[in-house]
VEXDREN-2710 file (C-alpha; in Angstrom, 1 decimal):
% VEXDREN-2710
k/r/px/py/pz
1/UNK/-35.7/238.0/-37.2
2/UNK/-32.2/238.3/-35.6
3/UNK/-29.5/240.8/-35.8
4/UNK/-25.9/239.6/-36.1
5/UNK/-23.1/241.8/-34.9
6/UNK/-19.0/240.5/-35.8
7/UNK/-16.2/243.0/-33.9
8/UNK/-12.8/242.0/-35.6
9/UNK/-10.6/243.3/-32.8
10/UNK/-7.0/243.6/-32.0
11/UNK/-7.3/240.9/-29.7
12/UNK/-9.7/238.2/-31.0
13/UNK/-12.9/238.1/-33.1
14/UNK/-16.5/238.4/-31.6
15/UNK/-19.9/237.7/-32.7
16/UNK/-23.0/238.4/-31.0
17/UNK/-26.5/237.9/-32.4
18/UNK/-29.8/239.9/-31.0
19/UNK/-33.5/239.8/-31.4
20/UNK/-34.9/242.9/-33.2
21/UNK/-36.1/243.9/-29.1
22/UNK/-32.7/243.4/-28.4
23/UNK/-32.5/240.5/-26.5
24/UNK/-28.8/238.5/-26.4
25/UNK/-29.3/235.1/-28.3
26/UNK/-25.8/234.2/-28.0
27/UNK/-22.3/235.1/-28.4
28/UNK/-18.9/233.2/-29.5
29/UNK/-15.4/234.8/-29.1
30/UNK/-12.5/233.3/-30.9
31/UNK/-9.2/235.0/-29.3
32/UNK/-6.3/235.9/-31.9
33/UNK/-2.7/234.5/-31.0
34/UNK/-0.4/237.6/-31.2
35/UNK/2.6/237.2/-32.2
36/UNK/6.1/239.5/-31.0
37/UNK/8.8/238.9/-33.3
38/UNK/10.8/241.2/-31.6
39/UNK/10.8/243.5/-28.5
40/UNK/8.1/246.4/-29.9
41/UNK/6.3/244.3/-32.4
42/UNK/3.0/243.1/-32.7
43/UNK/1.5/241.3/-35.4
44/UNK/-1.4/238.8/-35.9
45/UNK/-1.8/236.2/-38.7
46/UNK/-4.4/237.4/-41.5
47/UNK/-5.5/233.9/-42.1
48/UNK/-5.7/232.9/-38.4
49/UNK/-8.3/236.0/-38.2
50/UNK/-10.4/235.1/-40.7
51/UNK/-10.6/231.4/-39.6
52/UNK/-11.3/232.3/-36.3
53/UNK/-14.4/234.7/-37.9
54/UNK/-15.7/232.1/-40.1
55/UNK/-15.4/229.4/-37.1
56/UNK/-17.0/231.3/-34.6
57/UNK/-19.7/232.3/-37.4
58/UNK/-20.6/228.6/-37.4
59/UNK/-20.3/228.3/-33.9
60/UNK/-23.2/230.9/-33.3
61/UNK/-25.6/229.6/-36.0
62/UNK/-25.1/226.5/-34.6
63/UNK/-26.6/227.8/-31.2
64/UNK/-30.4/226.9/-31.1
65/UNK/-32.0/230.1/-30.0
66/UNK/-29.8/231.5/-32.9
67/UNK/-31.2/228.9/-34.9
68/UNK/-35.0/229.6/-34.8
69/UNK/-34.9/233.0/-37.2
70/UNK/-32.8/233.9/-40.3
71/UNK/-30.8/236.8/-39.8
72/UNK/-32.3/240.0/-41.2
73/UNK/-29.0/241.7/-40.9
74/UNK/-25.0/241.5/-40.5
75/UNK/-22.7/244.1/-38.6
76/UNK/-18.9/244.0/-39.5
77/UNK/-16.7/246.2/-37.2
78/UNK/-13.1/246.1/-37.2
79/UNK/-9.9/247.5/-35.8
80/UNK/-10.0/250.3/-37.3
81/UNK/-6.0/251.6/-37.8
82/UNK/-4.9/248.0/-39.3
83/UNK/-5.1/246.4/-42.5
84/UNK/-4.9/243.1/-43.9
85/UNK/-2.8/243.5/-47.8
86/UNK/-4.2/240.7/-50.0
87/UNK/-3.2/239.7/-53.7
88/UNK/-5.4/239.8/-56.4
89/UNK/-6.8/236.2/-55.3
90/UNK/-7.5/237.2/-51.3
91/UNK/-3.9/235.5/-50.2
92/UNK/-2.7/237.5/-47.3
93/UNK/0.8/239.2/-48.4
94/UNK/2.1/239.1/-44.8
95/UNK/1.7/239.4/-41.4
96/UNK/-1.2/241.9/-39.9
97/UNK/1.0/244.8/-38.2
98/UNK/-0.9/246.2/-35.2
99/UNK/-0.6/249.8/-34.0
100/UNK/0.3/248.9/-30.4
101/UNK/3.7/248.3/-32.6
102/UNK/6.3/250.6/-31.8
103/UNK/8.4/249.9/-35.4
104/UNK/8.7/253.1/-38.0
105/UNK/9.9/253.2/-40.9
106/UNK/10.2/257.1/-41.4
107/UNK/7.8/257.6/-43.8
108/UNK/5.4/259.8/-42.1
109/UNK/7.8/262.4/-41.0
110/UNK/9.4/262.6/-44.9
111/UNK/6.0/263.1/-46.4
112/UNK/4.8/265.8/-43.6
113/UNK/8.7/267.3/-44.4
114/UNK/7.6/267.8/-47.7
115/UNK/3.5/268.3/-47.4
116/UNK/1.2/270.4/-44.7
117/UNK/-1.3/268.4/-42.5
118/UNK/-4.4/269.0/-44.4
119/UNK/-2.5/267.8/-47.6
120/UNK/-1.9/264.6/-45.8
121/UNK/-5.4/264.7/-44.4
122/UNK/-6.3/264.6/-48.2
123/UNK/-4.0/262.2/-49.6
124/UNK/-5.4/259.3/-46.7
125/UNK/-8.5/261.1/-44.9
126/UNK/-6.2/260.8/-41.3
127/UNK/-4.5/263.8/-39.7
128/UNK/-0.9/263.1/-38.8
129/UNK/-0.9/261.8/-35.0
130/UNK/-4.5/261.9/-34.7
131/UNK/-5.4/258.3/-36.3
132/UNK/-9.4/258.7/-35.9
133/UNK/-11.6/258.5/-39.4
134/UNK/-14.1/261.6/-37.8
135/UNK/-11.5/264.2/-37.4
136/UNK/-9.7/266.4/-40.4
137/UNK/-6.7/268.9/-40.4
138/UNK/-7.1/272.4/-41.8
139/UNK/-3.9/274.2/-41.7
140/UNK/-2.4/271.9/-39.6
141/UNK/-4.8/272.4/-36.8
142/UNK/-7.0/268.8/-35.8
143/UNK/-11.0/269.7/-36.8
144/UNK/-14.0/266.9/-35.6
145/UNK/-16.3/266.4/-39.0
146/UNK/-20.0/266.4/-37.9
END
């Protein structure tokens, strides 16, 4: 039995697959072409990304010490502070903004104008200017969930 791990990162997508001891079996990396529309932006093509996943996918079952075992289990990682708006059939909406990005729109300082940190915290489970999923706000002051 092999385990398959796929990182879906800012950069590119990679996927690795290991025997249960461990052992590398082989590993594929599909790079992502960024794209700067202007000075400060960075975005990536949400169907380019998932292409390169499913191609590289392929690419690593295709690999013969890959191809001796079925997997037993899949790992999906992922950037964690982007996301990929689809319609109600999968269709990517637009363009994948990354958070290297320097554009705001003014949103976040209007709704901590108007609400404390740990309301924010519970509106989208992220403290204002701490964008990590393990740590909370309480009365405005950052707190690490165990």
């Amino acid at each position: 039995m092999r385990l398959i791990g796929i990182d879906v990162g800012s950069s590119g997508t990679k996927i690795a697959a290991y025997s249960l001891n461990g052992t590398l079996l082989g590993s594929i990396e599909a790079p992502h072409t960024p794209h700067h529309p202007h000075p400060g932006a960075w975005e990536v093509d949400p169907d380019e990304v998932w292409r390169n996943a499913a191609d590289a996918l392929h690419r690593l079952a295709a690999l013969n010490p890959v191809q001796r075992d079925p997997p037993m289990g899949i790992g999906i990682s992922a950037s964690m502070r982007e996301a990929f708006p689809v319609d109600a059939d999968g269709k990517a909406l637009g363009p994948c903004i990354m958070t290297a990005d320097t554009r705001e729109s003014g949103l976040e300082k209007t709704i901590l104008s108007q609400y404390p940190a740990d309301r924010w915290f519970e509106f989208c489970g992220i403290c204002p200017n701490e964008w990590t999923p393990f740590a909370g706000c309480y009365g405005g002051r950052r707190i690490v969930r165990k």
